[in-house]
DSSP file (Angstrom, degrees, kcal/mol; ACC not computed):
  #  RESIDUE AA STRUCTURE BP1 BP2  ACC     N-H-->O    O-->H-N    N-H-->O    O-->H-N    TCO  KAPPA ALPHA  PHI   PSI    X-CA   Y-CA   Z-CA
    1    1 A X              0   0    0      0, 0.0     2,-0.3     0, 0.0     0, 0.0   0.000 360.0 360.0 360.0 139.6    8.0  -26.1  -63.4
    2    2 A X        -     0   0    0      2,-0.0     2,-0.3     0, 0.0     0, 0.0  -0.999 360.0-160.9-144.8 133.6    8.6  -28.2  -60.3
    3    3 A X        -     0   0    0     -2,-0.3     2,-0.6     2,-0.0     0, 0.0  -0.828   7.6-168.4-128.9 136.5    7.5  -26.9  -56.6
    4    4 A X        -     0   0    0     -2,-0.3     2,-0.5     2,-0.0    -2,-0.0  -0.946  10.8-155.2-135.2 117.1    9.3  -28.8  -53.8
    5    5 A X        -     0   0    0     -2,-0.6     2,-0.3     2,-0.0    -2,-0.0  -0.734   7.6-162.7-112.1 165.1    7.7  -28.0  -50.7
    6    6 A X        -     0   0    0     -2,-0.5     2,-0.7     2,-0.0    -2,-0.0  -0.943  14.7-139.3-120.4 128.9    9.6  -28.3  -47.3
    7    7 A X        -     0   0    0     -2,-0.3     2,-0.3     2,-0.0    -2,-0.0  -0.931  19.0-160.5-103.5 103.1    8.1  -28.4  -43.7
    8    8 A X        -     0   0    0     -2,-0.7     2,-0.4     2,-0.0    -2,-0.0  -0.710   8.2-142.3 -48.9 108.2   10.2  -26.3  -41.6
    9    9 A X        -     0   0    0     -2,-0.3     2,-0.6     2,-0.0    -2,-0.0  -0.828   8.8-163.3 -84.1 128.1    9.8  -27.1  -37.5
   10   10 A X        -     0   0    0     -2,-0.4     2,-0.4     2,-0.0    -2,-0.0  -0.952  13.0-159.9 -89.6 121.8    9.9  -24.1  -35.5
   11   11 A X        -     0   0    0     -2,-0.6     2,-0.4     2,-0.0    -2,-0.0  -0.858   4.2-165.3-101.7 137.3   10.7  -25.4  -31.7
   12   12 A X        -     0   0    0     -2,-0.4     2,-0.2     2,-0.0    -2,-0.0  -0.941   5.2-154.6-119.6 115.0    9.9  -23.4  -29.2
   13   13 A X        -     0   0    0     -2,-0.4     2,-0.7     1,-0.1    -2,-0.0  -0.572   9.4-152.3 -93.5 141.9   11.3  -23.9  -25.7
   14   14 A X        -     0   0    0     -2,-0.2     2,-0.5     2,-0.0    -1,-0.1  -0.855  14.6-177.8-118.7 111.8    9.4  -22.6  -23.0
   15   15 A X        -     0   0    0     -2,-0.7     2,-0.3     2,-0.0    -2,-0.0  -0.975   6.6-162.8-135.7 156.4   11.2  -21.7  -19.9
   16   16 A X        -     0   0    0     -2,-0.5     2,-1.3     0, 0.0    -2,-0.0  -0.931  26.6-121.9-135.9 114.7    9.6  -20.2  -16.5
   17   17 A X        -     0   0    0     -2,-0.3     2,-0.4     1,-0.1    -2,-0.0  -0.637  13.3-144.8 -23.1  60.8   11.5  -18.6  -14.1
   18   18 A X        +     0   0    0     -2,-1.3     2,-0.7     1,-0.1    -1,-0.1  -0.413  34.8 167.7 -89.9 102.2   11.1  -20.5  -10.7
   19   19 A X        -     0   0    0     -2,-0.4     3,-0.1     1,-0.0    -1,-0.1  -0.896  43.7 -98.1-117.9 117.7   11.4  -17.2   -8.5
   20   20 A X        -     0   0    0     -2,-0.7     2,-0.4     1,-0.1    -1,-0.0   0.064  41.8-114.3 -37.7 134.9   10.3  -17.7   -4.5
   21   21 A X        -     0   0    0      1,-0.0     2,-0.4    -3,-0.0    -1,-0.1  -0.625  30.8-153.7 -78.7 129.6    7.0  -16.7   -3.9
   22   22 A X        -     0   0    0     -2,-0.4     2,-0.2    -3,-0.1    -3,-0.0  -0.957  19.7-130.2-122.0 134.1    6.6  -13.8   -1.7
   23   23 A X        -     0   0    0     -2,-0.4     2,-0.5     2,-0.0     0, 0.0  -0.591  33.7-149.7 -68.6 114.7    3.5  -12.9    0.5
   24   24 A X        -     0   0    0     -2,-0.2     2,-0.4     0, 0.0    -2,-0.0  -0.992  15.8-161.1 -97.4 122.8    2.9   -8.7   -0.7
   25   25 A X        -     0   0    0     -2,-0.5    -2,-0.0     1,-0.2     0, 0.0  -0.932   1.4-142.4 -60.9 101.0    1.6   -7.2    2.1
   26   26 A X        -     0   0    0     -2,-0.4     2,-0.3     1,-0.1    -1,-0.2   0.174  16.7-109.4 -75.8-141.4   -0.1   -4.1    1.8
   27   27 A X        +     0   0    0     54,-0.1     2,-0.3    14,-0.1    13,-0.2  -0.867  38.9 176.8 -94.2 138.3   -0.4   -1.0    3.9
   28   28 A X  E     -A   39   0A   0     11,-0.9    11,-2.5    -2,-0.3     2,-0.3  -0.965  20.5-152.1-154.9 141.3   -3.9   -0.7    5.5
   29   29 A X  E     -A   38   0A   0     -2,-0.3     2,-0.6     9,-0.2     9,-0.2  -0.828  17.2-164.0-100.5 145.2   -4.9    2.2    7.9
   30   30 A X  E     -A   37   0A   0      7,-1.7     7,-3.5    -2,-0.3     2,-0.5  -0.995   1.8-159.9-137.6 130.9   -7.8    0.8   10.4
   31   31 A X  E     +A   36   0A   0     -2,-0.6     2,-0.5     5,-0.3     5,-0.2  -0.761  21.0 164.1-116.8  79.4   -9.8    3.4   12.4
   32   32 A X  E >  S-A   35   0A   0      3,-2.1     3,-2.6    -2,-0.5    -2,-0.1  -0.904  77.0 -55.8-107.8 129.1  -11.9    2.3   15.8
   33   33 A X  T 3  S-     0   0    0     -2,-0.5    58,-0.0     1,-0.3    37,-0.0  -0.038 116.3 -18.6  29.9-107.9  -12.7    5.7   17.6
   34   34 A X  T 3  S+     0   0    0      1,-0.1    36,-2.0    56,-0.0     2,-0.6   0.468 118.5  99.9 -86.8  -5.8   -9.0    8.1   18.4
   35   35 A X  E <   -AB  32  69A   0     -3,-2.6    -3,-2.1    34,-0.2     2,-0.3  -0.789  58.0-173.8-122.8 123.8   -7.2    5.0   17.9
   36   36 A X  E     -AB  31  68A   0     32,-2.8    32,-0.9    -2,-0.6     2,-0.7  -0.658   5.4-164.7 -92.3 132.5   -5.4    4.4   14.3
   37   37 A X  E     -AB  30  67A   0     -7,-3.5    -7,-1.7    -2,-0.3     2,-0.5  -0.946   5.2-165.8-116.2 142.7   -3.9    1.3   13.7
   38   38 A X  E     -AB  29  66A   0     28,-1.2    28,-2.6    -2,-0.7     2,-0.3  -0.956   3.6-155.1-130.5 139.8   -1.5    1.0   10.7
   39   39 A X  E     +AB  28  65A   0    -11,-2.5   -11,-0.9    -2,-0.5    26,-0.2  -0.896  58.7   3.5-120.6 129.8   -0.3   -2.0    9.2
   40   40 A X  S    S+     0   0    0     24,-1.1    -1,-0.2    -2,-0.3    24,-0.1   0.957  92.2 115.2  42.6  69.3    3.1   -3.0    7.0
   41   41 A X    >   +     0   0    0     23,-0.4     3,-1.9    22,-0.3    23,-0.1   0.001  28.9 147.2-114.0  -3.1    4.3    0.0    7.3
   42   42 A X  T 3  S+     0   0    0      1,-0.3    20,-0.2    20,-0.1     3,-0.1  -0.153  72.3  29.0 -80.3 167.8    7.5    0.3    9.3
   43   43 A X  T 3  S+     0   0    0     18,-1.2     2,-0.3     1,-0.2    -1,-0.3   0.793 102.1 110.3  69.6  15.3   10.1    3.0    8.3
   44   44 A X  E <  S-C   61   0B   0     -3,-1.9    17,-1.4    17,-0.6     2,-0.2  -0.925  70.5-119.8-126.1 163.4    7.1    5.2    7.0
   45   45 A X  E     -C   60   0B   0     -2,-0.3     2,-0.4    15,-0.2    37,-0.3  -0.684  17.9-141.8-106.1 119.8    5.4    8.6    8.3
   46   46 A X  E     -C   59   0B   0     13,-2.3    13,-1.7    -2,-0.2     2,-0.5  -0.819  29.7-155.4 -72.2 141.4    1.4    8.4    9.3
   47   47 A X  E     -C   58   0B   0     33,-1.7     2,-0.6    -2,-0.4    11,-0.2  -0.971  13.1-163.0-119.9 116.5    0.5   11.9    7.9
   48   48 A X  E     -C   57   0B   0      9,-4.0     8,-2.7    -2,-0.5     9,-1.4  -0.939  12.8-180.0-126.4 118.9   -2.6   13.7    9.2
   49   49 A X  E     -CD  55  78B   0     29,-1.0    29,-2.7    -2,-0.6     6,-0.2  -0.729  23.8-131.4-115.0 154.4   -4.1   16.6    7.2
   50   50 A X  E >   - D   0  77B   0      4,-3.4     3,-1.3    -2,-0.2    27,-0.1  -0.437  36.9-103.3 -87.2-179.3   -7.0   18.9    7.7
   51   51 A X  T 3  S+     0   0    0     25,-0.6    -1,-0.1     1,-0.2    26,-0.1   0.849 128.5  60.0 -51.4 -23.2   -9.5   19.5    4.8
   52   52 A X  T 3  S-     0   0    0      2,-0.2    -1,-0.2     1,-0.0    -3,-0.0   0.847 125.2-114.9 -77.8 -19.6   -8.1   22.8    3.9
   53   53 A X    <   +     0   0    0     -3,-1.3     2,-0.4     1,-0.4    -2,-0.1   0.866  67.2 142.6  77.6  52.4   -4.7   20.1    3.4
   54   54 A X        -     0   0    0     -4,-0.1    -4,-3.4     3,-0.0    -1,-0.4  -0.996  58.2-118.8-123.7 144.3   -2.5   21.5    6.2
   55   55 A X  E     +C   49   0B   0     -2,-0.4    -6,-0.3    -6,-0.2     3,-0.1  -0.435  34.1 175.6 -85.3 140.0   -0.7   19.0    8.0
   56   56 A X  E    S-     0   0B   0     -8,-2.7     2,-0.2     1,-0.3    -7,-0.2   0.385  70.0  -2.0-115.0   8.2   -1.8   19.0   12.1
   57   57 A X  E     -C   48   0B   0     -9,-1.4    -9,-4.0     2,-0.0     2,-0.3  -0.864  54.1-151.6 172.1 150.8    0.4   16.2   12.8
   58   58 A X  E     -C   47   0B   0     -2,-0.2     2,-0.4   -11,-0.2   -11,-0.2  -0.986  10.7-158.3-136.2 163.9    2.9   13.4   11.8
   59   59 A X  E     -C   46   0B   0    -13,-1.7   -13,-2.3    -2,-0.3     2,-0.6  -0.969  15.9-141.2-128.9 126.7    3.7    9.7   13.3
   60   60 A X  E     -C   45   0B   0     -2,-0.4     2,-0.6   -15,-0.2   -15,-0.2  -0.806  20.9-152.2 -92.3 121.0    7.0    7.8   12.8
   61   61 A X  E     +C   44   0B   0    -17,-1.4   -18,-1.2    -2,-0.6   -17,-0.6  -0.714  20.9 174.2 -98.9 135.5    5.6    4.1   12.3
   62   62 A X        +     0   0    0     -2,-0.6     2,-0.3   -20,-0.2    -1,-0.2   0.465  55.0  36.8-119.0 -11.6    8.5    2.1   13.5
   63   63 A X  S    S-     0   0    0      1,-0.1   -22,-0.3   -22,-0.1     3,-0.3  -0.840  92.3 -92.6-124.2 179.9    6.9   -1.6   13.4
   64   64 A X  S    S+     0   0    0     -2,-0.3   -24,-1.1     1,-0.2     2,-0.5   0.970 114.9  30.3 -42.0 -71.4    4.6   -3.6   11.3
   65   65 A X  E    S+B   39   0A   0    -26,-0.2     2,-0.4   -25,-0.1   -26,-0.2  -0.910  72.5 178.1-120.9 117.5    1.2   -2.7   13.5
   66   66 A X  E     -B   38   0A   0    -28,-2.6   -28,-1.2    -2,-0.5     2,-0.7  -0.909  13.0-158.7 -93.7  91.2    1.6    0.3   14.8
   67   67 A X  E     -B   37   0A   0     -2,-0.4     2,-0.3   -30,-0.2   -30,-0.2  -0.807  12.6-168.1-121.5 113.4   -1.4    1.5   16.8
   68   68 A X  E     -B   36   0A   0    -32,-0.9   -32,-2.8    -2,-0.7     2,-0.6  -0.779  18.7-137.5 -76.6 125.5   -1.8    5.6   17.4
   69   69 A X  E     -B   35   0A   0     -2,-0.3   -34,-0.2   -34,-0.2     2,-0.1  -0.777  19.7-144.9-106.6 127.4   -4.0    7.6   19.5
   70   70 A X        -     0   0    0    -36,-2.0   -36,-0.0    -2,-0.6     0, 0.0  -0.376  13.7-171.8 -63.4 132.5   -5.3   10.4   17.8
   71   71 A X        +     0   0    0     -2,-0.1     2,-0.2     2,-0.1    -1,-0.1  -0.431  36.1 134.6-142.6  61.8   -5.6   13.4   20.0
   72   72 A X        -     0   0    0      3,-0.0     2,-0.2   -38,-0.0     3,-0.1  -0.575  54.7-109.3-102.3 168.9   -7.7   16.0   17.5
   73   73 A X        -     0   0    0     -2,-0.2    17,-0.1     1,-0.1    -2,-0.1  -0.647  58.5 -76.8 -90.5 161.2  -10.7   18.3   17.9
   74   74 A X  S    S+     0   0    0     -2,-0.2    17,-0.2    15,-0.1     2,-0.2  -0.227  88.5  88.0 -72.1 145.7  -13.7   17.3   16.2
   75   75 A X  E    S-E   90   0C   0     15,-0.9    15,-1.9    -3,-0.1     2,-0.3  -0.873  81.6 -60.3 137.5-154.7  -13.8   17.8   12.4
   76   76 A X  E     -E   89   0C   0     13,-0.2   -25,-0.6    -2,-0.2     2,-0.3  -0.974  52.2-168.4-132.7 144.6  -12.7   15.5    9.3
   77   77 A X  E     -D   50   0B   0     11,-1.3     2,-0.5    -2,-0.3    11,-0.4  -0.855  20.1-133.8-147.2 152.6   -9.0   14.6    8.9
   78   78 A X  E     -D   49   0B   0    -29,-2.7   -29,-1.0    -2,-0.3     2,-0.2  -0.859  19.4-164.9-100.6 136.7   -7.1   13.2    6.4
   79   79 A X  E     +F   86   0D   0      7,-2.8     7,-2.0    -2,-0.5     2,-0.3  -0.916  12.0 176.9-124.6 162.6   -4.5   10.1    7.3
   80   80 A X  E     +F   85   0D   0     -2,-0.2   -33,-1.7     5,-0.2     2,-0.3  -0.968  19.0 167.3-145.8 140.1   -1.7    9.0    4.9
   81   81 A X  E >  S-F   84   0D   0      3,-1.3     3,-1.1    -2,-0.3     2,-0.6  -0.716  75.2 -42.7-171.3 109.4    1.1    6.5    5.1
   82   82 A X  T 3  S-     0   0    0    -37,-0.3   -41,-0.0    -2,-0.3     3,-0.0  -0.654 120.3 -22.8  89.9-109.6    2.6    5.9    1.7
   83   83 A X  T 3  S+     0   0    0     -2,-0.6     2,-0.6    -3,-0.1    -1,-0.2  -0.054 111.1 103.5-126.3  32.8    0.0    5.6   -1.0
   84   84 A X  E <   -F   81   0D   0     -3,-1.1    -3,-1.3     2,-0.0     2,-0.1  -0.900  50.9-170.5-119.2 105.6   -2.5    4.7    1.0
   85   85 A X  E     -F   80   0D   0     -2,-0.6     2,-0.3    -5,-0.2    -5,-0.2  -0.373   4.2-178.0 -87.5 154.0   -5.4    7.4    2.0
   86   86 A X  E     -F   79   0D   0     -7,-2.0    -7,-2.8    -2,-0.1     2,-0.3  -0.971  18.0-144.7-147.4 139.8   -8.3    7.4    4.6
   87   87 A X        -     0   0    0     -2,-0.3     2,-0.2    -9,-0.2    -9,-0.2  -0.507  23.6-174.6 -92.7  67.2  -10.6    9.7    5.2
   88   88 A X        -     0   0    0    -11,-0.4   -11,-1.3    -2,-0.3     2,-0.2  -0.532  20.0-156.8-130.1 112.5  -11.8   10.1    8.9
   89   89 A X  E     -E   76   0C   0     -2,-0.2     2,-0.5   -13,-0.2   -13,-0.2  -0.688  15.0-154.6 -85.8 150.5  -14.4   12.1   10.9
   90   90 A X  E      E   75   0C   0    -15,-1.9   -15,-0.9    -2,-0.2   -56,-0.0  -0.925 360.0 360.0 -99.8 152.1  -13.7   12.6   14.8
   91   91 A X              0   0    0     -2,-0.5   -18,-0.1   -17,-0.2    -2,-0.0   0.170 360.0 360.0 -84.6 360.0  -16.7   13.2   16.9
């Protein structure tokens, strides 16, 4: 009986994708008293809910930073823009 052994190379070429690197920006809502500022955003709806989840108002955000003045009665309000939530009391 006669065993003839063989060393097989597997090569494996490794190739990477060279795709331009892009700066993701998120969306971030920022909250200094009545006035909301929203960021990387444009072409999207601020959405303001009450607790119960009825809407009391919307905002069409039409740049990058976008900064809204809030004009609600005192309670706790919900803001949205995209997939990004805040929760917010007014005073």
């Amino acid at each position: 009986m006669t065993f003839i052994l063989c060393s097989t190379a597997v090569g494996h070429t490794r190739t990477e994708k060279s795709e331009p690197e892009t700066e993701v920006s998120a969306t971030a809502i920022i909250v200094k008293g009545s006035a909301v500022s929203v960021y990387n955003a444009m072409g999207q709806t601020l959405e303001v809910f009450s607790l119960t989840g009825n809407k009391v108002a919307s905002f069409n955000i039409d740049n990058n930073e976008s900064t809204i003045q809030l004009l609600l009665k005192k309670g706790c309000y919900i803001l949205k823009v995209k997939n990004v939530v805040r929760k917010i009391s007014i005073r």
